[in-house]
C-alpha positions as CSV (number, residue, x, y, z in Angstrom):
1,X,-40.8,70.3,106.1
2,X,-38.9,66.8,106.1
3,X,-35.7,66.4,104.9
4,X,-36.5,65.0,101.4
5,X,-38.8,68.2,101.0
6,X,-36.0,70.2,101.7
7,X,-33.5,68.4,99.2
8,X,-36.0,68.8,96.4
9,X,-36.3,72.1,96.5
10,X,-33.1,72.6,96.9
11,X,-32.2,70.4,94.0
12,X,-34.6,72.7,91.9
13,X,-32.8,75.7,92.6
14,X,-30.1,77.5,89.9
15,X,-26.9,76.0,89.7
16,X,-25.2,79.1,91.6
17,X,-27.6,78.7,94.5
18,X,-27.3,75.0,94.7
19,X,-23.7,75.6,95.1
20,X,-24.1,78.3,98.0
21,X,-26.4,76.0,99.3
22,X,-23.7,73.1,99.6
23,X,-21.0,75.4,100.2
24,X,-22.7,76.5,103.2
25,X,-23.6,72.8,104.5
26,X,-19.8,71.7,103.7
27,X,-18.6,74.6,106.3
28,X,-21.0,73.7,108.7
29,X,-19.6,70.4,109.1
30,X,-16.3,71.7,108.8
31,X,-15.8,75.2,109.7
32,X,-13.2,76.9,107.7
33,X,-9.7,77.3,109.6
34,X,-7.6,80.6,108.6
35,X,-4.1,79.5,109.7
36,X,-4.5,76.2,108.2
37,X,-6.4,77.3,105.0
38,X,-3.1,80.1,105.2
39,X,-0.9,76.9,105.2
40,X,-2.6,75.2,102.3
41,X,-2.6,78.0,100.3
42,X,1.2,78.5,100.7
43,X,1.6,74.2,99.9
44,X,-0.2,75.3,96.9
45,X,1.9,78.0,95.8
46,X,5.4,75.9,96.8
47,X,3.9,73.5,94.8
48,X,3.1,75.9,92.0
49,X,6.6,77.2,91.7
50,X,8.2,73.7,91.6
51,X,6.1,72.8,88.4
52,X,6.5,76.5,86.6
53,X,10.6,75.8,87.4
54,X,10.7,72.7,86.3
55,X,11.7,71.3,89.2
56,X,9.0,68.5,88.9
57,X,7.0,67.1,86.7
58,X,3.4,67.0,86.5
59,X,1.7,63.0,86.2
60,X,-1.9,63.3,83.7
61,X,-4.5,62.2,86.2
62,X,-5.3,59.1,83.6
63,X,-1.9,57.8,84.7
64,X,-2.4,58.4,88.7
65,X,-6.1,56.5,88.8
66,X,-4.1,53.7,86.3
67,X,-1.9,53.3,89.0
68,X,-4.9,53.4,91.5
69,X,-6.6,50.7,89.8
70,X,-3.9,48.7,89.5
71,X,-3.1,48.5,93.2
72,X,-6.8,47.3,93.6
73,X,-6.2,44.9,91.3
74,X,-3.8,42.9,93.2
C-alpha cells in the first residue's frame, strides 16, 4: 500500500478514528514524557490559579496575533 493509499483511507475514516489515528502518529514522533507532561500540567494549574485570583489578566487571542502581525509588519 503506498503512502497516499494509506492517507486516503485514513482520511475516510470517522472523525474519532482519524483523531486516534493522528494521536497515535504524533506520539510516535514524540513519545509522551510523564515527568515533564507532570511539569506542564502543574504550569497549567499555577497558571490557572493566577487568572481565577486575579492576579493576571487574560489578553483575547485577537489582540496576541494583532500584535503578532504587527511585528511582521515591520
Amino acid at each position: 500500500m503506498s503512502t497516499k493509499e494509506l492517507i486516503e483511507q485514513a482520511i475516510a475514516l470517522p472523525v474519532e478514528e482519524r483523531a486516534l489515528v493522528v494521536d497515535s502518529l504524533l506520539r510516535s514522533l514524540n513519545p509522551p514524557q510523564a515527568d515533564v507532561d507532570a511539569q506542564w500540567a502543574a504550569e497549567a494549574r499555577r497558571r490557572l490559579a493566577e487568572l481565577r485570583s486575579g492576579e493576571v489578566e487574560a489578553i483575547p487571542g485577537e489582540a496576541v496575533f494583532e500584535r503578532v502581525w504587527e511585528r511582521f509588519k515591520r
